[in-house]
VOTIGU-42406 format. One record per residue (C-alpha): residue number from 0; x, y, z. Coordinates in Angstrom, 1 decimal, m for minus. Last residue first. Layout:
<atoms>
{torti->NUM | xx->X | yy->Y | zz->Z}
...
</atoms>
This chain:
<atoms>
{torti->296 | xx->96.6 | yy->131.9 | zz->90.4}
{torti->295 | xx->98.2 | yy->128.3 | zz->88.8}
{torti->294 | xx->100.4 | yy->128.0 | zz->91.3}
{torti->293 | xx->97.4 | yy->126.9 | zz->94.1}
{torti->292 | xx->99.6 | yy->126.2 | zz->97.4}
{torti->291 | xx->96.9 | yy->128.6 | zz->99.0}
{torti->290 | xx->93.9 | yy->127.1 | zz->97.9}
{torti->289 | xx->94.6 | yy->123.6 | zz->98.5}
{torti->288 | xx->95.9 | yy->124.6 | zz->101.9}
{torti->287 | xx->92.5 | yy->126.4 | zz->102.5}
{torti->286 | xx->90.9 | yy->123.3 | zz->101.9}
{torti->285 | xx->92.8 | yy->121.4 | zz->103.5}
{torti->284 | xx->92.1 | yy->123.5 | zz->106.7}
{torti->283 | xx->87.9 | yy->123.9 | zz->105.9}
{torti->282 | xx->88.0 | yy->120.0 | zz->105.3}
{torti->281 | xx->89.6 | yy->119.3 | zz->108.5}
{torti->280 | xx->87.3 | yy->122.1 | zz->110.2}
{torti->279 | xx->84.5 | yy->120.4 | zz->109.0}
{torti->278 | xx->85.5 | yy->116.8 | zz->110.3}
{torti->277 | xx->86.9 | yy->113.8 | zz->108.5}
{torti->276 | xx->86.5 | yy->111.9 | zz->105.6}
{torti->275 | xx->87.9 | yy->112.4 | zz->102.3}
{torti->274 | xx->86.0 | yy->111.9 | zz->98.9}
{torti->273 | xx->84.7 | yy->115.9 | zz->98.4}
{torti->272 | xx->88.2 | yy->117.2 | zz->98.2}
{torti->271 | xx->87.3 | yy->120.9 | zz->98.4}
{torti->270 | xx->88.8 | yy->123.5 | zz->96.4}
{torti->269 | xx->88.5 | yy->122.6 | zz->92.8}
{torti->268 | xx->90.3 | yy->122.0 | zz->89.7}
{torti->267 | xx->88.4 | yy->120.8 | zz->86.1}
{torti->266 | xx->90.8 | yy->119.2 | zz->84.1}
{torti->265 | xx->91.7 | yy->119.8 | zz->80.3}
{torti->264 | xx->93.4 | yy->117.4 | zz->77.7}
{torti->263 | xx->92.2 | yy->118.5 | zz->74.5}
{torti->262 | xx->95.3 | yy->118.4 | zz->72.7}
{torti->261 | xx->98.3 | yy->115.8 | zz->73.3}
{torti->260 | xx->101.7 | yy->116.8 | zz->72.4}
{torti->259 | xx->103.8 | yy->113.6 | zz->73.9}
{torti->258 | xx->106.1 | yy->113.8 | zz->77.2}
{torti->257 | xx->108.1 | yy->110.4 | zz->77.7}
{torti->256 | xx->107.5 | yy->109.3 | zz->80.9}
{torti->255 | xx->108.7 | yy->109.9 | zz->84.7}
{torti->254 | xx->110.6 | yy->106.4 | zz->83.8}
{torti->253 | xx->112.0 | yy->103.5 | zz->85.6}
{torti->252 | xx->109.2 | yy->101.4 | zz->85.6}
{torti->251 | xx->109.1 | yy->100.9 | zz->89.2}
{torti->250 | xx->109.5 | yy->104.3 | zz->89.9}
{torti->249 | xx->106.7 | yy->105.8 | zz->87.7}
{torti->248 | xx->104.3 | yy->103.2 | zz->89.4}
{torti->247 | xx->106.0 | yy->104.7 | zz->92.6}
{torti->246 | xx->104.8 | yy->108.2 | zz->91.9}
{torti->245 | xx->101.4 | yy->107.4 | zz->91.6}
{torti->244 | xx->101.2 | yy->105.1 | zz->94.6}
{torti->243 | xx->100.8 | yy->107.8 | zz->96.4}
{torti->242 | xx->97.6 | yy->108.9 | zz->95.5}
{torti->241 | xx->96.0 | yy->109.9 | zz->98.8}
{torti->240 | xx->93.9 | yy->107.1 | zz->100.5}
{torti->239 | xx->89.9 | yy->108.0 | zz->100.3}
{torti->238 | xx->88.7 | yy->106.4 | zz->103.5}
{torti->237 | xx->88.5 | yy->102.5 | zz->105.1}
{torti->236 | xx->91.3 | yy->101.0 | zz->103.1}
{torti->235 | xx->91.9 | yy->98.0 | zz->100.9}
{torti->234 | xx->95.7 | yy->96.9 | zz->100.6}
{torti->233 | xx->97.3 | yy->96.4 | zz->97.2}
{torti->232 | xx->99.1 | yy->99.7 | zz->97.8}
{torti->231 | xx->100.3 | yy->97.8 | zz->100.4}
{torti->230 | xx->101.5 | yy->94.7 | zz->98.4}
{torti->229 | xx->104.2 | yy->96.2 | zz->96.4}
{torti->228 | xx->104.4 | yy->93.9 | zz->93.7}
{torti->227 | xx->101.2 | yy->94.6 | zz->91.9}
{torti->226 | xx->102.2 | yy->98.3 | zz->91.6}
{torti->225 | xx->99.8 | yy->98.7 | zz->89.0}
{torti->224 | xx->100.2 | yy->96.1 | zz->86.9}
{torti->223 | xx->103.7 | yy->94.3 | zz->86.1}
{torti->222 | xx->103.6 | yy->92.0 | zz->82.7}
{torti->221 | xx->100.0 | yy->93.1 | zz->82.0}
{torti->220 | xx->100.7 | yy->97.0 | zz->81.8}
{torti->219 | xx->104.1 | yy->97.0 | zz->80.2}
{torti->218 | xx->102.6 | yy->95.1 | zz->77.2}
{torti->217 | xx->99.7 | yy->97.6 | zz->77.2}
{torti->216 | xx->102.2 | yy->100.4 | zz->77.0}
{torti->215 | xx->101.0 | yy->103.0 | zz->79.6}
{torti->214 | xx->99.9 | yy->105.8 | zz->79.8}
{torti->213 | xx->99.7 | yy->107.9 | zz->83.0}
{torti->212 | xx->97.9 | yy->111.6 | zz->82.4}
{torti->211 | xx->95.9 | yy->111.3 | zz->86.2}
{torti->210 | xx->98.4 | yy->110.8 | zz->88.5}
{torti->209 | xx->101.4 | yy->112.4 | zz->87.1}
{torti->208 | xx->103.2 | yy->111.4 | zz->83.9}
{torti->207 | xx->106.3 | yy->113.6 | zz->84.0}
{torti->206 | xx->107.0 | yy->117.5 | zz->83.0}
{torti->205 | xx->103.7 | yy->119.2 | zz->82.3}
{torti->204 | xx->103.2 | yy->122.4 | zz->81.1}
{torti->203 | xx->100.0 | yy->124.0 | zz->81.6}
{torti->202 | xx->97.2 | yy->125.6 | zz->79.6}
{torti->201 | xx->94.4 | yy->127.8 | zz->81.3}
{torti->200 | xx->90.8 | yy->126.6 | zz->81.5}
{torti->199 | xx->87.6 | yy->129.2 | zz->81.6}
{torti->198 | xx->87.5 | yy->130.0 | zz->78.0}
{torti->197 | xx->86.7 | yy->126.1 | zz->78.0}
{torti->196 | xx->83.0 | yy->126.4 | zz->79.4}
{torti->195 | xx->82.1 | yy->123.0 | zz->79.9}
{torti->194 | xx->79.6 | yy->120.2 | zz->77.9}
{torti->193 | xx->76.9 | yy->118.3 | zz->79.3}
{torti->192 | xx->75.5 | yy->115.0 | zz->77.9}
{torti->191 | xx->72.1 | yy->115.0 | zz->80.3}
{torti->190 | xx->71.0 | yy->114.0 | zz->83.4}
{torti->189 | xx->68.0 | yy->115.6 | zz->84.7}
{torti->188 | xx->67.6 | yy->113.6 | zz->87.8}
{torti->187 | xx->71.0 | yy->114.3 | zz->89.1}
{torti->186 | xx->70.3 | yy->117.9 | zz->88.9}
{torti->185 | xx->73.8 | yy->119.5 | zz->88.4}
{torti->184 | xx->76.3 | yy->121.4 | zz->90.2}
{torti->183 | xx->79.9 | yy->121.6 | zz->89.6}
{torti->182 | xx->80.0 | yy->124.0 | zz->87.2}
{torti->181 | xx->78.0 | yy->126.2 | zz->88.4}
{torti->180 | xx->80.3 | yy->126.9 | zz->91.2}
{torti->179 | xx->78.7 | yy->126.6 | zz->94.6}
{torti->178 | xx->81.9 | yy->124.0 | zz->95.4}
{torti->177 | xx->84.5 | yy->126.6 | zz->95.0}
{torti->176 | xx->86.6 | yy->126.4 | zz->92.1}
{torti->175 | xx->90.1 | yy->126.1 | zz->92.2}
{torti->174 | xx->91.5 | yy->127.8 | zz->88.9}
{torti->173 | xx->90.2 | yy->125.5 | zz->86.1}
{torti->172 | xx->93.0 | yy->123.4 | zz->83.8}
{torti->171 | xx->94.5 | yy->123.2 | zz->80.7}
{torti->170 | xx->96.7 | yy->119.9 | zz->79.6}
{torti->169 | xx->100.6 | yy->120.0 | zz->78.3}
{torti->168 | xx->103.2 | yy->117.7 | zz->77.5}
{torti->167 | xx->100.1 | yy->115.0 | zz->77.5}
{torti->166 | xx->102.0 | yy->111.2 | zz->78.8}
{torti->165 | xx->103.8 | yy->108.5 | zz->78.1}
{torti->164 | xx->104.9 | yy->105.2 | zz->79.6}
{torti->163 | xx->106.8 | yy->101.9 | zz->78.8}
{torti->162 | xx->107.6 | yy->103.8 | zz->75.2}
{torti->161 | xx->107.2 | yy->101.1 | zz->72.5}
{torti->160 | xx->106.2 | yy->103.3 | zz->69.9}
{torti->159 | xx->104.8 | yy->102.3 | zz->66.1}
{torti->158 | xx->102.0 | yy->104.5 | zz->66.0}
{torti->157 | xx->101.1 | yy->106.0 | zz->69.5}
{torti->156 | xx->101.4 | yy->109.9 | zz->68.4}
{torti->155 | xx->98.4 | yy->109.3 | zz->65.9}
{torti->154 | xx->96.4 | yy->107.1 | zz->68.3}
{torti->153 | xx->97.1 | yy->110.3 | zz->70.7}
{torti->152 | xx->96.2 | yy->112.6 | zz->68.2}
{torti->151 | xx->92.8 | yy->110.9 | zz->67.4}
{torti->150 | xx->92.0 | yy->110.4 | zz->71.6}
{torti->149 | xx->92.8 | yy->114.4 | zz->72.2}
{torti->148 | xx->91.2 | yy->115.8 | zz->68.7}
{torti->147 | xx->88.7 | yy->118.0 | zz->70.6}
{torti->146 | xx->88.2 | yy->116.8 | zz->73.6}
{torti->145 | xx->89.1 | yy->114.3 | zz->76.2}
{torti->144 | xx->88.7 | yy->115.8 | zz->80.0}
{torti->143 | xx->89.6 | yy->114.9 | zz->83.4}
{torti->142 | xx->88.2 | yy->115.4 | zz->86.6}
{torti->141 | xx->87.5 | yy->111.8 | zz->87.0}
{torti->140 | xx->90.9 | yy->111.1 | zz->87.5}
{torti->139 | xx->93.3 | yy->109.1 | zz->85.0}
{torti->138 | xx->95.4 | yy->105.7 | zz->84.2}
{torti->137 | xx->95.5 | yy->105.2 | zz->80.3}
{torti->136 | xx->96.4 | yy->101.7 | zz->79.2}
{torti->135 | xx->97.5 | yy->101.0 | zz->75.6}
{torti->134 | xx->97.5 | yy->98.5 | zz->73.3}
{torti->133 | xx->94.4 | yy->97.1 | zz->75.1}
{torti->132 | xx->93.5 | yy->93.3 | zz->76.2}
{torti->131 | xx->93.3 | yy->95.0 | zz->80.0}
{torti->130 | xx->93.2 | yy->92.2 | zz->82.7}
{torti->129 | xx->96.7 | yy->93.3 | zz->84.5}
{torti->128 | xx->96.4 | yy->96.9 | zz->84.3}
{torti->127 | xx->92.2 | yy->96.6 | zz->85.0}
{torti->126 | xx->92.8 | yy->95.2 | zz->88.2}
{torti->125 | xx->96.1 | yy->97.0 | zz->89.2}
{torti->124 | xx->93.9 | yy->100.5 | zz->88.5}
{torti->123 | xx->91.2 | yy->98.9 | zz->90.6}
{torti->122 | xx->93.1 | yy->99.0 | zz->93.4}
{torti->121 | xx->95.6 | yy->101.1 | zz->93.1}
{torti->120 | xx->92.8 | yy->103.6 | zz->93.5}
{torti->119 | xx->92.9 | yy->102.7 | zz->97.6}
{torti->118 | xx->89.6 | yy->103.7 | zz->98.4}
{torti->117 | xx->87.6 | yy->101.6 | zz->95.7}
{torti->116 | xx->88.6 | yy->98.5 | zz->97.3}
{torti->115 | xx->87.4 | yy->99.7 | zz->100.8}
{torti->114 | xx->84.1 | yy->101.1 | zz->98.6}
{torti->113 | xx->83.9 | yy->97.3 | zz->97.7}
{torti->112 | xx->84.0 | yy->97.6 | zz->93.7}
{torti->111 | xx->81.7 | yy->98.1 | zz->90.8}
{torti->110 | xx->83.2 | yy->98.2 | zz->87.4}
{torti->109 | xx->81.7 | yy->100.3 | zz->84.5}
{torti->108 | xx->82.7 | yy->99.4 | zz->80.9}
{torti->107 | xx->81.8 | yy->101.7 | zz->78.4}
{torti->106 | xx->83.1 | yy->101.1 | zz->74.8}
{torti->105 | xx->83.7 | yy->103.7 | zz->72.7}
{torti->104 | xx->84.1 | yy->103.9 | zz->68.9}
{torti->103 | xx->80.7 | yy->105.3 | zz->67.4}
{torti->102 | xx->79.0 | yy->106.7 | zz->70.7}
{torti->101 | xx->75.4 | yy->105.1 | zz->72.0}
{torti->100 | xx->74.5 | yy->106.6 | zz->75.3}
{torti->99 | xx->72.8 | yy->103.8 | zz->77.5}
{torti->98 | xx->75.5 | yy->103.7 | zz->79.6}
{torti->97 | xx->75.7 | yy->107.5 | zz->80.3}
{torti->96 | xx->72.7 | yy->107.0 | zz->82.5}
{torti->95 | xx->73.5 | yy->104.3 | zz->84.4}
{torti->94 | xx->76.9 | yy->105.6 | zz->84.4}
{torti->93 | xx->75.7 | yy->109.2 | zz->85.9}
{torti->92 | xx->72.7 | yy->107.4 | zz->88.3}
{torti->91 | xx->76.0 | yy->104.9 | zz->90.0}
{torti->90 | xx->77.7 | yy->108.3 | zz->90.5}
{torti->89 | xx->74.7 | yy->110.2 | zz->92.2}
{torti->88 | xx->73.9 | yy->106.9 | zz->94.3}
{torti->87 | xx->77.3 | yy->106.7 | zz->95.5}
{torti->86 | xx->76.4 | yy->103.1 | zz->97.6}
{torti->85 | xx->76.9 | yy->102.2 | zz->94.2}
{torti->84 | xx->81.0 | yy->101.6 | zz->94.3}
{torti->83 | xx->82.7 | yy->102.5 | zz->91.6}
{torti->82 | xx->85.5 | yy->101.9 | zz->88.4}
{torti->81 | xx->85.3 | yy->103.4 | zz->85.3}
{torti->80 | xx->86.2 | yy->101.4 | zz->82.3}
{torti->79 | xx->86.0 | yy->103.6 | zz->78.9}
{torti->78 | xx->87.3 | yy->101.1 | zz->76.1}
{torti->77 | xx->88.3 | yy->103.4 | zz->73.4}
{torti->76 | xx->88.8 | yy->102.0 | zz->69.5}
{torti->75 | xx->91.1 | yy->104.4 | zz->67.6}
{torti->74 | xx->91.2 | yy->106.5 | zz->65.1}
{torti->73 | xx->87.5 | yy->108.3 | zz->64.7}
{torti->72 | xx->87.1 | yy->108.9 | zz->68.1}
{torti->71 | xx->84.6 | yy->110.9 | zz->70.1}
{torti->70 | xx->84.5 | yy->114.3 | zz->70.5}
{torti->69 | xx->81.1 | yy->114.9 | zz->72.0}
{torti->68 | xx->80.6 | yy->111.4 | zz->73.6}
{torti->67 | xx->83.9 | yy->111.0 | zz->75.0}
{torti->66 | xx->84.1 | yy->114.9 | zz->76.4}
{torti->65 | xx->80.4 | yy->113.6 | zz->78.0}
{torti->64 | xx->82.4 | yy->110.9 | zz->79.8}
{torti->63 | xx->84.5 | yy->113.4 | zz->81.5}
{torti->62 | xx->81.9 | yy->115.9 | zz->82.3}
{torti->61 | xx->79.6 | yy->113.6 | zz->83.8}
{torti->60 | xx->82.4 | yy->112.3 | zz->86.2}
{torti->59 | xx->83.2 | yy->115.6 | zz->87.4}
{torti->58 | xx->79.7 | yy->116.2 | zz->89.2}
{torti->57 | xx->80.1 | yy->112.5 | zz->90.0}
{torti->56 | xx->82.5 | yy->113.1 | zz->92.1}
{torti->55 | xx->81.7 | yy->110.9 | zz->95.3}
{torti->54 | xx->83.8 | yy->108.0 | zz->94.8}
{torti->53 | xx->85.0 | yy->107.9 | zz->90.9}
{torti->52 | xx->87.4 | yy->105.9 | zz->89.5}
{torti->51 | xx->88.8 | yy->106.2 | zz->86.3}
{torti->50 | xx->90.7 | yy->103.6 | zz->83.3}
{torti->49 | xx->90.7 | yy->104.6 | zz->79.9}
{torti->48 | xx->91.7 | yy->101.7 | zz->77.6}
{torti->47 | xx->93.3 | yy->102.3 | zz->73.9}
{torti->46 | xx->92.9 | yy->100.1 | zz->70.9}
{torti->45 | xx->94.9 | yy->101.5 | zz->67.8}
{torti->44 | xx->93.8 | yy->102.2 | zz->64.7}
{torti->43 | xx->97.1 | yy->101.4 | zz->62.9}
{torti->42 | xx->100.3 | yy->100.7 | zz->64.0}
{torti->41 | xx->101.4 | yy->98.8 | zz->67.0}
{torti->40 | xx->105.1 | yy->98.4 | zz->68.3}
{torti->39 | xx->104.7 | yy->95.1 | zz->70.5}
{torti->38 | xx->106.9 | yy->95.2 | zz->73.4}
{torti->37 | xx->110.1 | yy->93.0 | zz->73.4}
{torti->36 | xx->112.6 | yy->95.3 | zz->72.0}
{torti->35 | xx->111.7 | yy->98.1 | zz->74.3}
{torti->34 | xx->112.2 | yy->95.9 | zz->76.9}
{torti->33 | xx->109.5 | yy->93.6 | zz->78.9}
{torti->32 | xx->109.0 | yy->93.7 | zz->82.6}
{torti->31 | xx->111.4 | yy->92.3 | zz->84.9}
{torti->30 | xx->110.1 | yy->91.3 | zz->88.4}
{torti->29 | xx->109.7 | yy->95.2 | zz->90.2}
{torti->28 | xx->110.3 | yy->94.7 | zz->94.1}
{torti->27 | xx->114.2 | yy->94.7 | zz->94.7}
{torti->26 | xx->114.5 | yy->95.6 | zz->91.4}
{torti->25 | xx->112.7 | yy->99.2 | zz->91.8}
{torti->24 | xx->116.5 | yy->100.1 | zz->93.6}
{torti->23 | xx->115.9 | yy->102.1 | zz->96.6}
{torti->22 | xx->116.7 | yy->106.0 | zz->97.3}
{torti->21 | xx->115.0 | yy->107.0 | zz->94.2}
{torti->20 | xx->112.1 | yy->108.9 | zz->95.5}
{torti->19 | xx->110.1 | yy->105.9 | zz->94.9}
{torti->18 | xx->112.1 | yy->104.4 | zz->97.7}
{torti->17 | xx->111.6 | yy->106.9 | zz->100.2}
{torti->16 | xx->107.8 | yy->106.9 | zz->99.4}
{torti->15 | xx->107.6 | yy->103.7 | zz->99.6}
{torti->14 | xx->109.4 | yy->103.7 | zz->103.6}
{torti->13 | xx->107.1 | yy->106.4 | zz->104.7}
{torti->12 | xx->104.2 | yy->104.1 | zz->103.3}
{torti->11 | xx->105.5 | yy->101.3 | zz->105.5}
{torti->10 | xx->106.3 | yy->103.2 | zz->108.5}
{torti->9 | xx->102.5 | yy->104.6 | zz->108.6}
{torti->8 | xx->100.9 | yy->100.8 | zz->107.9}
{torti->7 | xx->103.1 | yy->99.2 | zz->110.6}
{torti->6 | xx->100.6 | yy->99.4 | zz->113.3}
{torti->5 | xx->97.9 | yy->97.9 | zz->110.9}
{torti->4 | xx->94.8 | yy->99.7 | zz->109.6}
{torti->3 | xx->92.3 | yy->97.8 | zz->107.5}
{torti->2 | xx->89.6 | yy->98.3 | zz->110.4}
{torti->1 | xx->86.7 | yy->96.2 | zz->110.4}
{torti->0 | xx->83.4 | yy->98.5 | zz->109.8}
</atoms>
């Protein structure tokens, strides 16, 4: 495979992350988006886009779609766009499957990528930022969750803002589950809608719009994308690139986010990060870092 790598690559992301820690002004990348004033402030049932990606998770993947299919909306419309690459046989059997599922209010819109496209999520989260027709973008991971009331809340919550960027004050979560968990193991060939367990998910405060509860004004979305001006995280990649382009979408806009009380927002937690390469030991130390960093024990 033709490496993606340049020499600079390391000083570069150093130098982002610098800058999204406040030390740079966005202006010297961001072109001006549109002020409160000039976005649309919508009312009624809204349209809101979903946006995942999924590389190897499929035994989150089915969960999040199925939360779609048993809650689904009755108050807004909900394009679900998840982006993929088919050489993950096991994800590209979940959408194939999921696809043919018929639910009132939901659109599924699956989007294959080059896995070095996939890689960096930026990627396809730019993609669907600048293409989306929505009046509101939600970025997330495939280990989230939309329950009971989470979509009908949010369209309620949505009416009439013009915030650049919200996101769920609060979402429940797994402890770190280790990979023979039952709930992340399923027979691929006997797919079905599949529900979790949720005495086993504790609530959490949340105090800006982190990776996976970004949402964004749709206005907001098409004027800038997803870090389209900062052309690294435009840059394809031969692994799994860690997510730090998720703080400097934040940056750019100028905002952590305006917090919003959003039900039904859980995520499934786990030890191992199934989409990075490298050897066992590397896995067996992060791993172990995962598990103990975990604040929620």
């Amino acid at each position: 495979m033709t490496s993606h790598k340049h020499w600079s690559d390391p000083f570069v992301s150093r130098f982002l992350r610098l800058a999204a820690s406040g030390l740079v002004p966005p202006s010297l990348f961001q072109k001006p988006l549109p002020t409160e004033t000039q976005r649309a402030a919508r009312t009624g049932v809204l349209d809101i886009e979903i946006v995942s990606h999924c590389w190897q998770y499929s035994h989150f993947l089915i969960y999040q779609l199925s939360s779609l299919a048993l809650f689904p909306p009755t108050k807004a419309t909900v394009t679900m766009t998840v982006y993929y690459n088919s050489e993950d046989t096991r994800t590209a059997a979940v959408l194939d499957f999921i696809g043919h599922q018929q639910v009132p209010g939901v659109t599924w819109n699956w989007c294959e990528l080059p896995k070095e496209s996939l890689f960096r999520r930026a990627i396809g989260r730019n993609q669907a930022a600048l293409a989306t027709k929505a009046d509101w973008i939600w970025f997330t991971d495939c280990d989230l969750m939309f329950r009971e009331n989470c979509i009908d809340q949010l369209a309620d919550l949505l009416q009439g803002r013009r915030d650049s960027l919200v996101f769920p004050s609060r979402e429940r979560i797994t402890s770190l589950l280790a990979d023979d968990d039952p709930m992340l193991n399923f027979d691929p060939a006997e797919l079905r809608i599949a529900d979790i367990d949720d005495t086993r998910f504790v609530e959490q405060t949340r105090d800006r719009a982190t990776g996976p509860l970004q949402i964004a004004h749709g206005d907001v979305a098409r004027a800038g994308g997803y870090c389209d001006c900062l052309a690294y995280y435009q840059k394809p990649a031969d692994s799994w690139c860690k997510a730090h382009e998720d703080r400097a979408f934040r940056w750019l806009l100028g905002t952590q986010g305006t917090p919003l009380e959003i039900p039904g927002v859980y995520r499934i937690r786990h030890i191992s990060k199934g989409r990075y390469t490298g050897s066992r030991l590397n896995t067996q130390i992060r791993s172990s870092v995962r598990k103990a960093t975990d604040k929620s024990q």
